[in-house]
DRENPA-3360 file (N, C-alpha, C; in nm, 2 decimals, always signed):
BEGIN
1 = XXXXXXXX = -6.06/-8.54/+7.72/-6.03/-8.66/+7.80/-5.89/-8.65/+7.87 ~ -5.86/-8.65/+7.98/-5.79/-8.67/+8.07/-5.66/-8.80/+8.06 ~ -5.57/-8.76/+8.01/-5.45/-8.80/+8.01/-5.37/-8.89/+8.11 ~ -5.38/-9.05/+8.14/-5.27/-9.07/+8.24/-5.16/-9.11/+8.23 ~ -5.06/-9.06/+8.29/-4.89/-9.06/+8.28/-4.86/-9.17/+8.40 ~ -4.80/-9.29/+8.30/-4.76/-9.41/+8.45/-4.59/-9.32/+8.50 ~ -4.62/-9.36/+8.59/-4.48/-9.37/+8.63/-4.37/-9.50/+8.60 ~ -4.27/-9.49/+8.54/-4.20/-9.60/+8.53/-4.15/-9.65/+8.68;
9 = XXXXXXXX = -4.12/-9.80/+8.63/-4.10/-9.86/+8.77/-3.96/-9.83/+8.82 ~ -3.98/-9.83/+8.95/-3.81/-9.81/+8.99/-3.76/-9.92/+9.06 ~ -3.61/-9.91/+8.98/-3.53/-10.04/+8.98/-3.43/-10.03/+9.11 ~ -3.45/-10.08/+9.16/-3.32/-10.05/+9.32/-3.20/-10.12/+9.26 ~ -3.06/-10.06/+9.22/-2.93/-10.11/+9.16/-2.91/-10.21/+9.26 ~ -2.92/-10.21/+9.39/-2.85/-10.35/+9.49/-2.94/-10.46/+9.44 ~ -3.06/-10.42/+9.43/-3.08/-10.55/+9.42/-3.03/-10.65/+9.28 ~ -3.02/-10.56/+9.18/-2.96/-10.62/+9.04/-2.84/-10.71/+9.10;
17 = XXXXXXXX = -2.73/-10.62/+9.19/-2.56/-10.62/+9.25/-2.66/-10.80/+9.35 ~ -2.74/-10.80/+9.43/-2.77/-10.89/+9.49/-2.79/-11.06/+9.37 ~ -2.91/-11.02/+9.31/-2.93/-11.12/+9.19/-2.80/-11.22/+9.13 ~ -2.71/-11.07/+9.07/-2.58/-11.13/+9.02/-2.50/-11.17/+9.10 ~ -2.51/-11.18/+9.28/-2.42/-11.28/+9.32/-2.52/-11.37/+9.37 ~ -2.64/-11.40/+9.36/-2.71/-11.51/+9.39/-2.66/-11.63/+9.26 ~ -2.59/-11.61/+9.20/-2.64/-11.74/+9.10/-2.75/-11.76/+9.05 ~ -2.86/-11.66/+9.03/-2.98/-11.76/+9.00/-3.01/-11.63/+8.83;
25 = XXXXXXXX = -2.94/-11.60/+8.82/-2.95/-11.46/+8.69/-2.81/-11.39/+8.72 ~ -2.84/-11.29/+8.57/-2.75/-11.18/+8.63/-2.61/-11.28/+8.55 ~ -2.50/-11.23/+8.64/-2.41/-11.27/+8.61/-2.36/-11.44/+8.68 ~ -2.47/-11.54/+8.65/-2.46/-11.65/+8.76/-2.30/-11.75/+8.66 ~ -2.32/-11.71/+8.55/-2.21/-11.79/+8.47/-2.06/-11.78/+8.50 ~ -2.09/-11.64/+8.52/-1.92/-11.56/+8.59/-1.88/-11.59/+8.73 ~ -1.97/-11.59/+8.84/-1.97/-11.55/+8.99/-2.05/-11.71/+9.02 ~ -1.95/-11.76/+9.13/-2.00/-11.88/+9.17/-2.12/-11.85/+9.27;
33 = XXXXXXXX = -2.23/-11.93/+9.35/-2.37/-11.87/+9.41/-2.26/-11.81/+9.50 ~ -2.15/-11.89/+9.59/-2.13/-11.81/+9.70/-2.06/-11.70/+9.75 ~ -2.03/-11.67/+9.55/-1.99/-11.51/+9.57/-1.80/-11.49/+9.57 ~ -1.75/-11.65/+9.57/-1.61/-11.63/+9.58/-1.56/-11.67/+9.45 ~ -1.48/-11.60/+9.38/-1.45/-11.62/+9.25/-1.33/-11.70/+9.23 ~ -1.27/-11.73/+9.38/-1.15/-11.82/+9.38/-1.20/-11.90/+9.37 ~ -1.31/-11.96/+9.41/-1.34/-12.12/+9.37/-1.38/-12.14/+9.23 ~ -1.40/-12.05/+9.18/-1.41/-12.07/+9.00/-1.28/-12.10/+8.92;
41 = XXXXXXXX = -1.19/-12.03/+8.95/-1.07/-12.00/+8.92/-0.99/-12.14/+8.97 ~ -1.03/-12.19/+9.05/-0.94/-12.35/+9.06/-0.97/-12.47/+9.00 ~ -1.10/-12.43/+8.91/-1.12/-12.54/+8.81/-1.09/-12.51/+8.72 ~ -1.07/-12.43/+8.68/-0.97/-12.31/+8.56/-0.85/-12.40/+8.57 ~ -0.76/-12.45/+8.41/-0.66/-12.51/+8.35/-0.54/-12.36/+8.40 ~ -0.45/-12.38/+8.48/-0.36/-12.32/+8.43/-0.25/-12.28/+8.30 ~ -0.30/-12.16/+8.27/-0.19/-12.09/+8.11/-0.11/-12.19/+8.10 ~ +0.01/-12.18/+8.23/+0.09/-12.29/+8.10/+0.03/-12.46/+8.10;
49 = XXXXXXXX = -0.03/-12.52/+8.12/-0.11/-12.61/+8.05/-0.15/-12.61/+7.94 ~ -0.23/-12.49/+7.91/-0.27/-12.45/+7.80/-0.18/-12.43/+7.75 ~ -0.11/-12.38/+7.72/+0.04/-12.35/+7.63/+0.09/-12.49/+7.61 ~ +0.11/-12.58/+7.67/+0.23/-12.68/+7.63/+0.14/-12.78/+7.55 ~ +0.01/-12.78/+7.55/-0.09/-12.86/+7.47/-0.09/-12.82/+7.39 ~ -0.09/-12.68/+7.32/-0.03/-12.64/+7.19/+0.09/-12.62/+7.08 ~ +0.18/-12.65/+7.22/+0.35/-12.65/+7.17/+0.31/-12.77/+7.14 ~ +0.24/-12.85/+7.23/+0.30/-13.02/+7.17/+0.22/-13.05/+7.02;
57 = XXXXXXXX = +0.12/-12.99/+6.99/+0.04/-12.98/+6.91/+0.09/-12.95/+6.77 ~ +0.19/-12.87/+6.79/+0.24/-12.78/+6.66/+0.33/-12.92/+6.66 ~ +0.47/-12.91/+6.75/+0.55/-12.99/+6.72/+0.54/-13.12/+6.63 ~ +0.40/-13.21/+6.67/+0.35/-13.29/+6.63/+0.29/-13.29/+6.46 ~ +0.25/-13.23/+6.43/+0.23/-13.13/+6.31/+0.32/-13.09/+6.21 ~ +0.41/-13.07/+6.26/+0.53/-13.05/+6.20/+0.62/-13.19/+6.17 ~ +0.64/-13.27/+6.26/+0.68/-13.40/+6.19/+0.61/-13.47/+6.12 ~ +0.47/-13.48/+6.20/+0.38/-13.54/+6.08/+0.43/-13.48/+5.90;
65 = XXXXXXXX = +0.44/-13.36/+5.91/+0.47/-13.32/+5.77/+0.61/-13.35/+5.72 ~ +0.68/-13.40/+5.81/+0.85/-13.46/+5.73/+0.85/-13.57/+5.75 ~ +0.78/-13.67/+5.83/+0.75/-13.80/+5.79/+0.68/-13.80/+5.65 ~ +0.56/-13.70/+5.59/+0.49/-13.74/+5.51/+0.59/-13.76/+5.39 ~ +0.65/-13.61/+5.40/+0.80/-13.57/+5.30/+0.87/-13.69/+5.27 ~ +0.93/-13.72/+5.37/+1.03/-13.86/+5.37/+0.97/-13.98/+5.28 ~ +0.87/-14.02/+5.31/+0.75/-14.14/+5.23/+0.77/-14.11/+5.12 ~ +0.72/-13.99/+5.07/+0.70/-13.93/+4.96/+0.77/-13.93/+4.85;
73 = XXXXXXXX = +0.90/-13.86/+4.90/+1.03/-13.88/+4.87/+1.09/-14.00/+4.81 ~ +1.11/-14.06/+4.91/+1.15/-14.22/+4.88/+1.08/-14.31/+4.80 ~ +0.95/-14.28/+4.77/+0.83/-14.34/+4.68/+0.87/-14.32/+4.54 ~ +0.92/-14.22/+4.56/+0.91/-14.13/+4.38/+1.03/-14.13/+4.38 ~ +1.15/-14.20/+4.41/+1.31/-14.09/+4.34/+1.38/-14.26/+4.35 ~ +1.45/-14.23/+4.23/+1.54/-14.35/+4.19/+1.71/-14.35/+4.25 ~ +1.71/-14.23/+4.30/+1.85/-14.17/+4.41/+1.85/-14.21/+4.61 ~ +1.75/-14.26/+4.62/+1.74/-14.30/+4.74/+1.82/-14.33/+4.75;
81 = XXXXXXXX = +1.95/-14.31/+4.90/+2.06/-14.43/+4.90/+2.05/-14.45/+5.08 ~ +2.05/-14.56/+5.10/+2.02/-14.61/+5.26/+2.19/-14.64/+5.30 ~ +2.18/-14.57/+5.42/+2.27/-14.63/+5.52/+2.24/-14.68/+5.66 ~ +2.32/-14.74/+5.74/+2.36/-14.77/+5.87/+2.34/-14.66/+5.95 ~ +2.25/-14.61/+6.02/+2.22/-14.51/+6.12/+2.37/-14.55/+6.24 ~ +2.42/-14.44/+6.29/+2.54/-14.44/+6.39/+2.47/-14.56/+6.49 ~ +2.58/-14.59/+6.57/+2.53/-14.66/+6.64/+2.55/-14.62/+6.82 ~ +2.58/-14.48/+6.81/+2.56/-14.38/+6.90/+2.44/-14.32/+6.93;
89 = XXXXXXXX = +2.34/-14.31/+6.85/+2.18/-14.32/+6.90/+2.14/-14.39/+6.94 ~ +2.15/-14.54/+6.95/+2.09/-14.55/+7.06/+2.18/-14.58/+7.18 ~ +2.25/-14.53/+7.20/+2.34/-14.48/+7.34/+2.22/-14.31/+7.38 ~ +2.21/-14.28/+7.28/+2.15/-14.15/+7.30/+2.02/-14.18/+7.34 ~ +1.94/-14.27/+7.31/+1.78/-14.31/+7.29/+1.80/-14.35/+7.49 ~ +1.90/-14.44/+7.53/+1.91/-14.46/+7.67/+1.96/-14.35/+7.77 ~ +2.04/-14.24/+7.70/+2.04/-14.12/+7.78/+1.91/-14.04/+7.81 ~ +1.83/-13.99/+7.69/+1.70/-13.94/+7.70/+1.59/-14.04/+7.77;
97 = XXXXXXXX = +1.58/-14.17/+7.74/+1.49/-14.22/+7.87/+1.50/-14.20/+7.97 ~ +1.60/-14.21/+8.06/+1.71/-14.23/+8.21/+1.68/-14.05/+8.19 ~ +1.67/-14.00/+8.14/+1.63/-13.81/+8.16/+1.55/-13.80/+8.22 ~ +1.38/-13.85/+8.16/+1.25/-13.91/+8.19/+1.25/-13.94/+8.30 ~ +1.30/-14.07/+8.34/+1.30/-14.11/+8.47/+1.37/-14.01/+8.59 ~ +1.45/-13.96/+8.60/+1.51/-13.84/+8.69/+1.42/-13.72/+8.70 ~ +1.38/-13.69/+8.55/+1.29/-13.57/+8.59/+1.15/-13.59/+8.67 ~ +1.10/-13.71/+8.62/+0.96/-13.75/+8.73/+0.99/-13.79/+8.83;
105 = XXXXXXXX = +1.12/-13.83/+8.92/+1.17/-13.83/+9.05/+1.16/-13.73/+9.06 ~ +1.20/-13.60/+9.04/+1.22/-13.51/+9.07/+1.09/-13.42/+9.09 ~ +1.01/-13.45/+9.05/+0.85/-13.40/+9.01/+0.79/-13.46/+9.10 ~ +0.81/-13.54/+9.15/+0.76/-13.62/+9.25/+0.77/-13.57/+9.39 ~ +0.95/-13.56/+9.40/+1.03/-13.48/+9.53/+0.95/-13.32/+9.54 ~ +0.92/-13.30/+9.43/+0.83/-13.15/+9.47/+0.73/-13.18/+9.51 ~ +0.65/-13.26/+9.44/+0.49/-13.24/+9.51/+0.51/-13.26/+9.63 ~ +0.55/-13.40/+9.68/+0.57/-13.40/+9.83/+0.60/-13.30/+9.90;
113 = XXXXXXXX = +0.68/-13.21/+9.88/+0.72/-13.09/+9.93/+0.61/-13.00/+9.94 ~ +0.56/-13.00/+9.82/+0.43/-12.87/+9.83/+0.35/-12.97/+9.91 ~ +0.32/-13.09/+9.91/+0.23/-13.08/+10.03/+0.23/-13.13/+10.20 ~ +0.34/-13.07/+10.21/+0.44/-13.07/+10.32/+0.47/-13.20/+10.39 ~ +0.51/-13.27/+10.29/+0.58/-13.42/+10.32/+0.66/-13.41/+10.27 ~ +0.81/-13.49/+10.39/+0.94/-13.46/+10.36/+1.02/-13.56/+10.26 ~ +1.07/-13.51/+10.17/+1.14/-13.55/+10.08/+1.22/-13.69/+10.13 ~ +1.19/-13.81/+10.05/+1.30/-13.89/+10.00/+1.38/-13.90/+9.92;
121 = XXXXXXXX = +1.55/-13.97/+9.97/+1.61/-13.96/+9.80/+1.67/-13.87/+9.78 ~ +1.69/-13.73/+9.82/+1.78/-13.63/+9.78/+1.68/-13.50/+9.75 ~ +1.75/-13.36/+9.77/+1.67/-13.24/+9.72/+1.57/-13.27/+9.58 ~ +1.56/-13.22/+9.54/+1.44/-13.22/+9.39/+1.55/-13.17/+9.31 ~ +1.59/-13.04/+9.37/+1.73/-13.00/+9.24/+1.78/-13.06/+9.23 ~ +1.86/-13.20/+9.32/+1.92/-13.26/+9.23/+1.94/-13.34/+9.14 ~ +1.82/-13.39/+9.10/+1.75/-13.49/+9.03/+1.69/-13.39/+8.88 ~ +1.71/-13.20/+8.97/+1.69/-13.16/+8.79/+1.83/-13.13/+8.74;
129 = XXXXXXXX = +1.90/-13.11/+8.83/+2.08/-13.15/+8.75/+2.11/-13.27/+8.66 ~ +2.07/-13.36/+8.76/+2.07/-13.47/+8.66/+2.00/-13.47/+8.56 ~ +1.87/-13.47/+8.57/+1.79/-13.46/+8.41/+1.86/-13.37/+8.34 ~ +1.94/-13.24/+8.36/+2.00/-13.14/+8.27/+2.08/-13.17/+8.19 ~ +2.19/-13.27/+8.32/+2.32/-13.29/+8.29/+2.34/-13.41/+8.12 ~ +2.21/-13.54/+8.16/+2.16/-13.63/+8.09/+2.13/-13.53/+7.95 ~ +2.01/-13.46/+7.98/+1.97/-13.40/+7.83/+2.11/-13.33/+7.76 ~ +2.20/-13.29/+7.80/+2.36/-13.21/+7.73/+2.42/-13.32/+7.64;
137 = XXXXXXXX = +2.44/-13.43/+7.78/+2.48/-13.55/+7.69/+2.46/-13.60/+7.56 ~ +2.28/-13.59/+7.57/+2.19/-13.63/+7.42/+2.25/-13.53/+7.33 ~ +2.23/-13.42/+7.33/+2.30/-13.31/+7.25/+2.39/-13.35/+7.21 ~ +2.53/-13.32/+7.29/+2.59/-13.42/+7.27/+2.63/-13.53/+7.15 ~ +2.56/-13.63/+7.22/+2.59/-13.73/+7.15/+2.54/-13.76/+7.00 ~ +2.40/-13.64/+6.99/+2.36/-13.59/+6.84/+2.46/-13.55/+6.77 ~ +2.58/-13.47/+6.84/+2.66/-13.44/+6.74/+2.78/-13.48/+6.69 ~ +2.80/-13.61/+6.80/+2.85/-13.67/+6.76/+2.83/-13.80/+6.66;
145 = XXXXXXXX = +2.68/-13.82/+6.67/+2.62/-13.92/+6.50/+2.69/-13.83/+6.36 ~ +2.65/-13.70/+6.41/+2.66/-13.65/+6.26/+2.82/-13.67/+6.23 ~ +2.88/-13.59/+6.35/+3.04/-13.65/+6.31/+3.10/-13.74/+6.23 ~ +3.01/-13.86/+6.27/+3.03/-13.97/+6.22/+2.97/-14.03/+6.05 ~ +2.88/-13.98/+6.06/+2.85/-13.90/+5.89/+2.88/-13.86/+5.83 ~ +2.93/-13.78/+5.85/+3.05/-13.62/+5.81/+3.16/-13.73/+5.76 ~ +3.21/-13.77/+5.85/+3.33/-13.87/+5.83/+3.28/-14.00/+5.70 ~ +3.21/-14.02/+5.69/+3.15/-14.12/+5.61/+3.08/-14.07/+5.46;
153 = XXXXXXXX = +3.14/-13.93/+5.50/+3.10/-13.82/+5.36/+2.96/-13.81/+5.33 ~ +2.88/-13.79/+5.42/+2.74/-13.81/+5.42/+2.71/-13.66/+5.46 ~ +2.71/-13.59/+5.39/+2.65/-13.44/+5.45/+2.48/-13.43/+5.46 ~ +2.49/-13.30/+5.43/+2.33/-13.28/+5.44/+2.27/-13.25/+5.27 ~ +2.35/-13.26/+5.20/+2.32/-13.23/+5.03/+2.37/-13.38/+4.97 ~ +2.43/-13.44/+5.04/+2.49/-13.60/+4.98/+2.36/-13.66/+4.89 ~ +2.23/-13.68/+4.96/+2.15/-13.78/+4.92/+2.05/-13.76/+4.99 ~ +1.92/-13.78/+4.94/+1.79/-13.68/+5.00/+1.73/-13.78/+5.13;
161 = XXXXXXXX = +1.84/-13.95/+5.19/+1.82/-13.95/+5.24/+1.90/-13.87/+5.38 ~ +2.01/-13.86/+5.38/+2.11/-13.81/+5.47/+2.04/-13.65/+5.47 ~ +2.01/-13.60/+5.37/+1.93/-13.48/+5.42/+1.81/-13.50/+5.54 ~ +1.72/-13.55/+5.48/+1.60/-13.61/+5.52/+1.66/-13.63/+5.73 ~ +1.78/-13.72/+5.73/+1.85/-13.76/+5.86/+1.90/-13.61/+5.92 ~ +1.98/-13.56/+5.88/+1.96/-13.40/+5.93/+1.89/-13.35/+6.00 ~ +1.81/-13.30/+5.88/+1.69/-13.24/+5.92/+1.62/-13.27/+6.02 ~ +1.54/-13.39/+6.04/+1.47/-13.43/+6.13/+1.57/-13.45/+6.31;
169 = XXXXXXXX = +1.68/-13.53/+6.28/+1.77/-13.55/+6.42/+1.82/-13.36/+6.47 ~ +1.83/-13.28/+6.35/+1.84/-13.16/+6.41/+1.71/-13.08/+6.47 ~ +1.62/-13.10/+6.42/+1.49/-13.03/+6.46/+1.51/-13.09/+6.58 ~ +1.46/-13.22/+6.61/+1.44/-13.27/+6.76/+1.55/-13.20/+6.82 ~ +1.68/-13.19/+6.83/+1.79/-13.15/+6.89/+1.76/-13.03/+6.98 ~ +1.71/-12.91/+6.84/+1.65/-12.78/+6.91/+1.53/-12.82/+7.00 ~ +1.46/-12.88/+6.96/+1.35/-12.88/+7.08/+1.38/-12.90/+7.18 ~ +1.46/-12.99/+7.18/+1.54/-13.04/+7.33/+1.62/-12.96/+7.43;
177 = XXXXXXXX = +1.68/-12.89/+7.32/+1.73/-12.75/+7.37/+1.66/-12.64/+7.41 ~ +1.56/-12.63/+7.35/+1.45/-12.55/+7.45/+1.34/-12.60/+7.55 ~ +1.34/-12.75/+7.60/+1.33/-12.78/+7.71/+1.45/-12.80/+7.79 ~ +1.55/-12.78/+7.78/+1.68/-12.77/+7.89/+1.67/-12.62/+7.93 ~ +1.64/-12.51/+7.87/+1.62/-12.42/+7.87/+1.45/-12.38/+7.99 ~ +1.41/-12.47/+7.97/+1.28/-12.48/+8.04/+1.32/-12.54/+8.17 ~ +1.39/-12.62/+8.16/+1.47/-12.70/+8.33/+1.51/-12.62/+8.38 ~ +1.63/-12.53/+8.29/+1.68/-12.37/+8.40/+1.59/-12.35/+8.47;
185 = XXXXXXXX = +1.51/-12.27/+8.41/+1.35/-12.17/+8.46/+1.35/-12.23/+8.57 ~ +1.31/-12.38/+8.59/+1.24/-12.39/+8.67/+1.31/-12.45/+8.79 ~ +1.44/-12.49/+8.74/+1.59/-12.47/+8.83/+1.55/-12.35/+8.91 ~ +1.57/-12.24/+8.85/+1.61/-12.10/+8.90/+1.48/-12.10/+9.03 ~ +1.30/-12.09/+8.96/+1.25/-12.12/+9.03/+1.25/-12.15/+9.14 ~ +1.28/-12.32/+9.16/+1.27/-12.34/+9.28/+1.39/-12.33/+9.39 ~ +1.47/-12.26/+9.32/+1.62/-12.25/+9.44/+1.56/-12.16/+9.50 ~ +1.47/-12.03/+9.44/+1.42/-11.91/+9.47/+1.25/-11.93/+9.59;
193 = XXXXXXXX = +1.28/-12.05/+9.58/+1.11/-12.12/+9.61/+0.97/-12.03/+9.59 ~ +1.00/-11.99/+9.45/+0.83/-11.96/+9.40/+0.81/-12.04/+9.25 ~ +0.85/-12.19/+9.23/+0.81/-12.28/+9.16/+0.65/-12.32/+9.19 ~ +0.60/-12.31/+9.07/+0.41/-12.37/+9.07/+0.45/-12.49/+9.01 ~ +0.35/-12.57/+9.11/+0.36/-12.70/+9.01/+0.30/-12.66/+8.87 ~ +0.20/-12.62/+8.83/+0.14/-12.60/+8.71/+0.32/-12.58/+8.65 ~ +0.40/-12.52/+8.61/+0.51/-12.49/+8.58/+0.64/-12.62/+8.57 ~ +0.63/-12.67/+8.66/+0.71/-12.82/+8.65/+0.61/-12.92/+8.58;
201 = XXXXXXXX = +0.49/-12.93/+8.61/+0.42/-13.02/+8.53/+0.41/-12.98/+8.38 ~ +0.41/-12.88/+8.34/+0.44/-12.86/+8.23/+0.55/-12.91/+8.17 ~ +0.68/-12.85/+8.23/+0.75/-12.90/+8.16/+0.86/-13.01/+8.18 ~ +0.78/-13.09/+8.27/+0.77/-13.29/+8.25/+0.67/-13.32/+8.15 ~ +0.58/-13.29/+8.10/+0.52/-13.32/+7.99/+0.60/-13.31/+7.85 ~ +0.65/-13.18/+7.81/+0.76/-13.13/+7.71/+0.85/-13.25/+7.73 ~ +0.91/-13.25/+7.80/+1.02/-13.34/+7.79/+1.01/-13.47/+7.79 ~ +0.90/-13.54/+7.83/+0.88/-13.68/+7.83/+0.85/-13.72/+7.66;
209 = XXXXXXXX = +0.74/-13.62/+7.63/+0.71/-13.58/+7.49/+0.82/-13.56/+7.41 ~ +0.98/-13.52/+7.43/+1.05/-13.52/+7.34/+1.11/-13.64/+7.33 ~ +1.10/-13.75/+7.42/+1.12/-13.91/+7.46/+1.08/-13.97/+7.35 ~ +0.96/-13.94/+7.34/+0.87/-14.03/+7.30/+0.87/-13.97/+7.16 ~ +0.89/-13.89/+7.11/+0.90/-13.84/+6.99/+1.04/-13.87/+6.96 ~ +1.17/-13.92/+6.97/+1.27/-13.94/+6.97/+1.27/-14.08/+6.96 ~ +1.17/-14.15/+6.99/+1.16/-14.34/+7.00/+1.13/-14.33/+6.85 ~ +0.98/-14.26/+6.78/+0.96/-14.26/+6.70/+1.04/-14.21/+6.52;
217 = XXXXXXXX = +1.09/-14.12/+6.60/+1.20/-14.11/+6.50/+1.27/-14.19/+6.43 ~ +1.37/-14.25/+6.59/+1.45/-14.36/+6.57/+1.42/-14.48/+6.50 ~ +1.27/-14.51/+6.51/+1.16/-14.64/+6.43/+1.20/-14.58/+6.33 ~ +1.16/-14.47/+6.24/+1.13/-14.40/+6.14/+1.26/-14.40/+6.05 ~ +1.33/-14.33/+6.11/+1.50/-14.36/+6.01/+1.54/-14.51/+5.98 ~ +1.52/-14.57/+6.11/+1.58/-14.74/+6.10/+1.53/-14.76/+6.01 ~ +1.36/-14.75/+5.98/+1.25/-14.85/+5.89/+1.34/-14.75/+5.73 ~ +1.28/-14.67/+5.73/+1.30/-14.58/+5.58/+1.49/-14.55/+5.51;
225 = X = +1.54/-14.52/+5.61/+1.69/-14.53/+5.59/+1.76/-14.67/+5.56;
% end
């Protein structure tokens, strides 16, 4: 009996290369139907977005766990001793708001710019000087609370609440320090004019977020201290 051999089918590769930019198979998940991948790519979150929703994530995380400490602390110990928080925070609590407000002027004076409407009010830099100049102050004036502690013989080993005060007013400190640090950047940025907004929007977020995490604090020591 006689043997028949099919021939296998033959596949034309364009057409596969065609399929996968129809959208309809193929690679339709990757490649939008009309074949331009920039239009995919702009509903795509810019990196640093992503990034500062994780910084803020951690940070948050991390107080959560020295508030928990603090409760904890003070629940269980017969050495708790309460003082009078300086009364230079909140001179500092009104420097870091009035930051806020300058830096979102300033965030503002950009967009207009990127979408070629002319600025009111002054350049954009100089509303991030001012935010800069404000956030040093806060610094600043952080170290001058402790000063005043220091002086009041309150160290950081005195009493697990004066630790506890430390600890927490110096953590925020640094953070703050590495959004001034983030202001540079984007100082340098835009003197250079290749500032993304994705990149100032970021870090007006960071910074408003160390506002508001700095309100809470300040609740936090008042109530527990």
């Amino acid at each position: 009996m006689a043997t028949t051999i099919h021939q296998p089918p033959q596949i034309d590769p364009q057409s596969l290369l065609d399929q996968g930019r129809s959208g309809n198979g193929g690679w339709r998940n990757l490649v939008p139907a009309d074949g331009d991948l920039r239009v995919a790519l702009d509903h795509s979150p810019p990196p640093s977005s992503t990034a500062i929703y994780v910084v803020l994530f951690a940070i948050t995380m991390m107080f959560a766990a020295f508030t928990s400490a603090l409760i904890v602390r003070k629940g269980s110990s017969l050495d708790w001793q309460t003082f009078t928080l300086p009364s230079i925070l909140y001179f500092n609590t009104l420097l870091l708001l009035a930051s806020s407000v300058t830096l979102e002027v300033s965030r503002r004076r950009v967009a207009a710019l990127m979408g070629g409407l002319k600025s009111q009010g002054g350049s954009p830099a100089r509303w991030l000087y001012i935010t800069l100049f404000l956030g040093l102050l806060f610094v600043g004036g952080q170290y001058v609370a402790w000063s005043q502690l220091r002086a009041e013989g309150l160290y950081l080993a005195t009493n697990p609440s004066s630790s506890f005060f430390y600890l927490m007013t110096a953590t925020h400190a640094l953070h703050v320090l590495g959004g001034l640090g983030g202001l540079i950047y984007v100082i340098r940025k835009l003197s250079k004019s290749a500032l993304l907004r994705s990149q100032l929007v970021a870090t007006a977020r960071y910074w408003h977020f160390m506002g508001i995490l700095w309100l809470y604090l300040l609740l936090l020591l008042w109530m527990k201290l």
